[in-house]
C-alpha positions as CSV (number, residue, x, y, z in Angstrom):
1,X,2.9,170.3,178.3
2,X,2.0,169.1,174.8
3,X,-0.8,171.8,175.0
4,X,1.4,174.7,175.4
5,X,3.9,173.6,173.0
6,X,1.4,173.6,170.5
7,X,-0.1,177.0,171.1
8,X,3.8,178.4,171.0
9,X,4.2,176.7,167.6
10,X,1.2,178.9,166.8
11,X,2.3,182.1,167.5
12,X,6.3,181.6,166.1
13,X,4.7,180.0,162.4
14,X,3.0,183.3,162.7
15,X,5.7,185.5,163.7
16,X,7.9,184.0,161.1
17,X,5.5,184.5,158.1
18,X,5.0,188.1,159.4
19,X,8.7,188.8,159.0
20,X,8.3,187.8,155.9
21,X,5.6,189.7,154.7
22,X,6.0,193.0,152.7
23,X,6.3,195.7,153.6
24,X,2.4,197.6,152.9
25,X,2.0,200.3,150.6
26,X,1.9,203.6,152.6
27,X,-0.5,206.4,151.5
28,X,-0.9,209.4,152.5
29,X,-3.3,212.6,152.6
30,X,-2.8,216.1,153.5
31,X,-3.8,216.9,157.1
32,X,-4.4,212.9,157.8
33,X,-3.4,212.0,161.1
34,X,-0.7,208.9,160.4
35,X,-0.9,206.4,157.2
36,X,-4.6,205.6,155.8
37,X,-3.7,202.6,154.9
38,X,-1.3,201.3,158.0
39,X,-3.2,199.7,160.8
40,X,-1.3,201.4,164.4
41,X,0.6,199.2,165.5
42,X,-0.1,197.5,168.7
43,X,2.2,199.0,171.2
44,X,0.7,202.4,170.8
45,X,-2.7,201.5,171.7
46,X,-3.7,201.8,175.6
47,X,-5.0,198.1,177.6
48,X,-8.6,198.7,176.7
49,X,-8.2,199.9,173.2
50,X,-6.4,195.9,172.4
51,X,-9.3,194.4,174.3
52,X,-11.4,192.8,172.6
53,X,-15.1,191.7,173.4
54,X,-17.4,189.0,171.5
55,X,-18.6,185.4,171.1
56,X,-20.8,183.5,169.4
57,X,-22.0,179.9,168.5
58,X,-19.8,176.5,168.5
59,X,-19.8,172.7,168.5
60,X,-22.5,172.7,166.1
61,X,-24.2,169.2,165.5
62,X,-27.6,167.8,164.6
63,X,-28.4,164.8,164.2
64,X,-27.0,161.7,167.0
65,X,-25.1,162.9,168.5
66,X,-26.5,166.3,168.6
67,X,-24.6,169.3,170.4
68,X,-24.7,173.2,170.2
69,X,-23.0,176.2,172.4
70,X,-23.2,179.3,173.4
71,X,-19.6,181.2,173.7
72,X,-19.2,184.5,175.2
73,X,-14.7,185.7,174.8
74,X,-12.7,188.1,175.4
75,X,-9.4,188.7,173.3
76,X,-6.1,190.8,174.1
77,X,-4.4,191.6,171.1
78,X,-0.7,190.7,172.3
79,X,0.8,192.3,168.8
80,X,-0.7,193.4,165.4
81,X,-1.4,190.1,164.3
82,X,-1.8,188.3,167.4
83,X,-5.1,187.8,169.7
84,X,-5.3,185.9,172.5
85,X,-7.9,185.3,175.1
86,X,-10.1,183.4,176.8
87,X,-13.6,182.3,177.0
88,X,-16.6,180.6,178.4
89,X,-18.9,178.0,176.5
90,X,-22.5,176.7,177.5
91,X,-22.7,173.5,175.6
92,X,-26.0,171.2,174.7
93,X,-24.8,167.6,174.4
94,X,-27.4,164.6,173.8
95,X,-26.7,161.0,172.3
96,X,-29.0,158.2,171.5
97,X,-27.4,154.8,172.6
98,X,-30.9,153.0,172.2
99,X,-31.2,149.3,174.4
100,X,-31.3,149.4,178.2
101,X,-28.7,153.3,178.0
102,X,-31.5,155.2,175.5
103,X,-31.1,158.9,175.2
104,X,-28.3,160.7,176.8
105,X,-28.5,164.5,178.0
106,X,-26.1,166.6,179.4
107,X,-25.8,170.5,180.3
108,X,-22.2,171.6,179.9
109,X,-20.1,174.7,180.9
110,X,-16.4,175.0,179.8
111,X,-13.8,177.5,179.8
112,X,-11.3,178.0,177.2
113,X,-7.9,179.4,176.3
114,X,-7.3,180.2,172.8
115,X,-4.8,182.2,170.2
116,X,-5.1,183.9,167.0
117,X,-2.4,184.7,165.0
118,X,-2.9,186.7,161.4
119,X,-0.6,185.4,158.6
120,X,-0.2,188.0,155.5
121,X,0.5,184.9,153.5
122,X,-2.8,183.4,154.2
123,X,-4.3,186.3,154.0
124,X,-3.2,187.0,150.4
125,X,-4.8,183.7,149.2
126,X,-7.8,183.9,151.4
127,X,-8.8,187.3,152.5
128,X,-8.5,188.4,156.4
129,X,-7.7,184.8,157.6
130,X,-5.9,183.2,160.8
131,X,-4.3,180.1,162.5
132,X,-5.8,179.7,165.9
133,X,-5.4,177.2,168.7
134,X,-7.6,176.2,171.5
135,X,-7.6,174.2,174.7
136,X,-11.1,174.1,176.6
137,X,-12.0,172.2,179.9
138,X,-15.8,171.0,180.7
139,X,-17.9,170.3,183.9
140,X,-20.9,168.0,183.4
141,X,-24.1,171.1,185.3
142,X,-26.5,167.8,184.6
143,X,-28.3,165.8,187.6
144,X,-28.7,163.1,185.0
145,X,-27.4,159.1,184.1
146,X,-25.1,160.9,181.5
147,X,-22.4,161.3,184.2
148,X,-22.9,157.4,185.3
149,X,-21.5,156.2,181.9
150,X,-19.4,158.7,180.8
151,X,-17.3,161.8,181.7
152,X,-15.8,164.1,179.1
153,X,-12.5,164.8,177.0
154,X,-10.7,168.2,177.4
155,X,-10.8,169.0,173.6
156,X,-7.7,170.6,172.0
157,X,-8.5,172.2,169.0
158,X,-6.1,173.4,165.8
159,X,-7.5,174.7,162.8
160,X,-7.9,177.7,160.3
161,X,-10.1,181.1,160.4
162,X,-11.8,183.2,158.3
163,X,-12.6,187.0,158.9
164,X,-10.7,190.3,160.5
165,X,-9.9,190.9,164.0
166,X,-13.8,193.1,164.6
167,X,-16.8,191.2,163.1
168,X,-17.9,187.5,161.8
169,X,-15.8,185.0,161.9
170,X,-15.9,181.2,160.6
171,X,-13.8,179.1,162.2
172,X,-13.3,175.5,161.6
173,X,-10.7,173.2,163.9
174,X,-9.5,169.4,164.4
175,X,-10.0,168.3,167.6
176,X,-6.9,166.6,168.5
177,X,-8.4,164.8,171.7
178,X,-11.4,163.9,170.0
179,X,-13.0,160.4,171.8
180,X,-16.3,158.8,171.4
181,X,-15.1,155.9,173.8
182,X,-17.8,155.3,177.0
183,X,-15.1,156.6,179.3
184,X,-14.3,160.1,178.0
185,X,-16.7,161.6,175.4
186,X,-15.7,165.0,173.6
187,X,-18.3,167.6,174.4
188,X,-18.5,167.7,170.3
189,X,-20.4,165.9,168.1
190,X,-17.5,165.2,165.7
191,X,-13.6,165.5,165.2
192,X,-14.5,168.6,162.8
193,X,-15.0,171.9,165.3
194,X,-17.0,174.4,163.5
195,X,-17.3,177.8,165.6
196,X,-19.3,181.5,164.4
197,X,-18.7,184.3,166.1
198,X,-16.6,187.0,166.5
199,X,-14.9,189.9,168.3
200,X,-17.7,192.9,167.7
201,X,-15.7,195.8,170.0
């Protein structure tokens, strides 16, 4: 429940700023079709021109522990400043105990839920940047002792982003169910999510 409170925060910080927001500056040329400089809004766009298809890399982590995924996503793009979507992650997760345990291994696939929501204000101090939440679930693929000593958290993720709705994005995000106890490990190597990717059409 806590989970989807928090993504609904989310999206009404974001609405709220939006209303805020000035109105852009609107110019025009002769024989342009609509503004130049006005992004169409959402609700005239067709289902598959607000889908949106991409991934990228997350988790990442060297050293002990060391993790590192793969994350393909696909975004719908609810209103002009607002993406959500979901996702699925390969994730590499190894950890070094040492004594009697040693190395650790584990092959993890997770899916994910997530939201982006623009925010002109941010984006006026920052360039193109977003708020985005995310709540992702994993399932241990390994036939090794990993799964005898541990099982894993269900990481949800806050945090900020960097980058426009088609390309590279940086995100970075605070794992808010972060453990490193021997019951329930988090899938990352840290507190501190750091994800690259992107939506690329």
């Amino acid at each position: 429940m806590k989970h989807i409170f928090l993504l609904c925060f989310l999206i009404s910080v974001g609405v709220v700023f939006e209303s805020h927001a000035q109105d852009p500056v609107v110019i025009k040329e002769d024989g342009a079709k609509g503004d130049l400089d006005v992004e169409p809004d959402v609700s005239e766009l067709t289902f598959r021109q607000r889908l949106h298809f991409g991934g990228g890399l997350s988790g990442l982590s060297f050293g002990n522990p060391t993790s590192i995924g793969v994350s393909p996503m696909v975004g719908y793009q609810l209103a002009n400043n607002t993406i959500a979507g979901v996702g699925l992650t390969y994730q590499y997760y190894s950890v070094n105990y040492g004594g009697n345990i040693g190395k650790l291994t584990s092959n993890l696939l997770g899916e994910r839920i997530f939201i982006r929501q623009y925010i002109p204000t941010l984006t006026a101090l920052l360039g193109q940047s977003y708020l985005v939440g995310q709540v992702e679930n994993y399932s241990n693929l390994s036939d090794s002792n990993a799964s005898n000593y541990y099982g894993y958290s269900n990481p949800v993720l806050v945090g900020i982003g960097i980058g426009s709705k088609l390309g590279i994005n940086l995100s970075v995000m605070y794992d808010l169910n972060y453990s490193s106890s021997s019951g329930k490990v988090s899938p990352y190597g840290s507190a501190l999510v750091v994800q690259v990717g992107g939506f690329f059409f």
